[in-house]
Legacy VTK file of the C-alpha trace (Angstrom):
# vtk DataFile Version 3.0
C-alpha trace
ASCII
DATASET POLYDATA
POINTS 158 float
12.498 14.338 -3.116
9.282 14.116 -4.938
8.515 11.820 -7.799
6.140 12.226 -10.457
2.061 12.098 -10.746
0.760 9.110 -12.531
0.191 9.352 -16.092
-3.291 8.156 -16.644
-6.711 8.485 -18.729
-9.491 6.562 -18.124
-9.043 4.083 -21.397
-5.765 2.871 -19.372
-5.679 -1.151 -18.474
-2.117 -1.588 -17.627
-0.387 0.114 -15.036
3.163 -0.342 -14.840
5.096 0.684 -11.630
8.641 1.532 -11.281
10.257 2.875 -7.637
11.211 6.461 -8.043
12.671 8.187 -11.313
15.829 8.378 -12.323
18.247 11.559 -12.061
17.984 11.767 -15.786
13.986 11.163 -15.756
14.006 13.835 -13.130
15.853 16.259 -15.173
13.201 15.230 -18.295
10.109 15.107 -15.876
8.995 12.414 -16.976
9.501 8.556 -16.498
12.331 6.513 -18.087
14.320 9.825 -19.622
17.694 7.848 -19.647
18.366 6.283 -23.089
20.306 3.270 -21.900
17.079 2.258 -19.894
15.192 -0.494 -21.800
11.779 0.695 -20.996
10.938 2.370 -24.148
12.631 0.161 -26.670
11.000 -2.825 -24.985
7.294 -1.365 -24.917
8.062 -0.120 -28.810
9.235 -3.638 -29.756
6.561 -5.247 -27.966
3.922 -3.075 -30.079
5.936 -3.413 -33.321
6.327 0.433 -33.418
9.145 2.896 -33.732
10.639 4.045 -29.906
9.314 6.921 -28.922
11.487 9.663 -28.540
9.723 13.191 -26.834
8.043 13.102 -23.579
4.927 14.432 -26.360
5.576 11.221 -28.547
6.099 8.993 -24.725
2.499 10.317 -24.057
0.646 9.746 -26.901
2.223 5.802 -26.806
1.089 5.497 -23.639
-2.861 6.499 -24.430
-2.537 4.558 -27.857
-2.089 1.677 -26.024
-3.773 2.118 -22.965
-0.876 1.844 -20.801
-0.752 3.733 -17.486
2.872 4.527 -15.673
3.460 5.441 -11.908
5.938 4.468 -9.409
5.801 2.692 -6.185
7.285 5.150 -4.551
6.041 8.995 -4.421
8.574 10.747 -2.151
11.577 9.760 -0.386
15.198 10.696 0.526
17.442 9.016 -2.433
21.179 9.070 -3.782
21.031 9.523 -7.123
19.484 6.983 -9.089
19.813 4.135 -7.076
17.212 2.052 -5.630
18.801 0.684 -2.710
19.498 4.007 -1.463
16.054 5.003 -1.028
14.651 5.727 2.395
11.894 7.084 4.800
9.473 6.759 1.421
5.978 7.716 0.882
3.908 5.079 -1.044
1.386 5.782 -4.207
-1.993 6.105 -3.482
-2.999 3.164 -6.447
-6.752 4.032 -5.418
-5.628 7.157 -7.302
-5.424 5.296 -10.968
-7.617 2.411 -9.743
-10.441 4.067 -9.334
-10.558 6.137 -12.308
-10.092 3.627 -15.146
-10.297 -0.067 -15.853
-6.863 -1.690 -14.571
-6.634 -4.713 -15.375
-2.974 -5.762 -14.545
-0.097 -4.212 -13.329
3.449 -5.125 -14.179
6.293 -4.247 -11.482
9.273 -2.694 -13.132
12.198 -4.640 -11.043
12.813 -6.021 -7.403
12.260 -2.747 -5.808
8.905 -2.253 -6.868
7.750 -5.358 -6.563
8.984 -5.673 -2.850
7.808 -2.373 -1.723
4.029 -2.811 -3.628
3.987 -6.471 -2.006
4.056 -5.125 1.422
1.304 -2.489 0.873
-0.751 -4.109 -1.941
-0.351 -7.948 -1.736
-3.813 -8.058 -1.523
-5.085 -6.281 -4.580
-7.420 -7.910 -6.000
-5.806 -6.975 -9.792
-3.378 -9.597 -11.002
0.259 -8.623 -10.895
3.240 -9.391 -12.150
7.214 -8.864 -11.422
9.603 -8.137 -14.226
13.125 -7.432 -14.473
13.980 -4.088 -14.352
14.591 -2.194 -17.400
16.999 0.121 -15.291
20.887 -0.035 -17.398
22.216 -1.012 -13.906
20.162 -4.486 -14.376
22.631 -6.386 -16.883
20.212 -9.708 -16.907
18.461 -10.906 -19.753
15.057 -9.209 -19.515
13.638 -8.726 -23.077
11.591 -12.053 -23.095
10.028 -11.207 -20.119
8.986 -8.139 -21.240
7.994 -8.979 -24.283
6.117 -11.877 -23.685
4.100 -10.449 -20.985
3.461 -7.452 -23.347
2.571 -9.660 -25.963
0.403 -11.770 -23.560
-1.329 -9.065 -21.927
-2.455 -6.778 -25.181
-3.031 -9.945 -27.262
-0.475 -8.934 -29.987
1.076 -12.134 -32.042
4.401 -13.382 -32.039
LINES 1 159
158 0 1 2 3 4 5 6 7 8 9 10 11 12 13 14 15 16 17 18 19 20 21 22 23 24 25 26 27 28 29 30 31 32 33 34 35 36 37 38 39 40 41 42 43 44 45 46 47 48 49 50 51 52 53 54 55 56 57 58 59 60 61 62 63 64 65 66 67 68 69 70 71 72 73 74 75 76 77 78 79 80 81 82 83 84 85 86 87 88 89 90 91 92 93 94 95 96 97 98 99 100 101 102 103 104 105 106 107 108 109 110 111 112 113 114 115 116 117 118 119 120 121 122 123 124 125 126 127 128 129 130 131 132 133 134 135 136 137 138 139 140 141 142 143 144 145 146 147 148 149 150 151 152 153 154 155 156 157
């Protein structure tokens, strides 16, 4: 299965990376379509603005605030939405987004990301950072993280 092309423009300085879209982001083409993922709410919080609601209204958040969103993972064999069932998995090109804009951080949506990018890309000379995942299946607190690193990383007050 394929996943999606990264959503990009050159004023971009934070990429986020998931692992692979959802069945219901699949079905929306585009990333973070289910509404019980915290993904949205969490970025609109973070910026003090309402959530975003269209994949039209997803996109222009994203360029307002020079955010950048790919996954990990480009193409692999998966069981519906879940992460652990992903196998025999192609890995982004980053050069891809890298190269065309001015990246300077990249957040890792969850364990699955993180694991898979520190295997290929420990050595990136961008900083990085692990977060929770904003998936429903992860029940842990996650919003401070989130927001705090948000917060830190745009320079927006408490």
């Amino acid at each position: 299965m394929k996943g999606f092309e990264p959503f990009f423009n050159r004023d971009s300085e934070v990429l986020i990376l998931g692992s692979f879209p959802s069945v219901m982001s699949r079905q929306q083409s585009f990333y973070y379509g289910n509404p019980r993922n915290d993904f949205w709410r969490l970025l609109a919080s973070a910026f003090g603005r309402p959530v975003p609601q269209t994949v039209s209204e997803k996109k222009d958040f994203l360029c307002g605030n020079k955010i950048a969103l790919w996954d990990i993972v480009t193409c692999c064999e998966i069981r519906g939405s879940a992460d652990s069932s992903i196998k025999n998995y192609q890995v982004a090109d980053l050069g891809l987004v890298l190269d065309a804009c001015s990246i300077k951080r990249i957040i890792l949506n969850g364990g699955t990301a993180y694991k898979i990018f520190l295997k290929h890309y420990a050595n990136l000379p961008v900083p990085y950072i692990k977060l929770p995942s904003t998936s429903p299946a992860n029940t842990s607190k996650k919003e401070d993280a989130w927001l705090n690193e948000l917060r830190t990383v745009f320079g927006i007050p408490q």
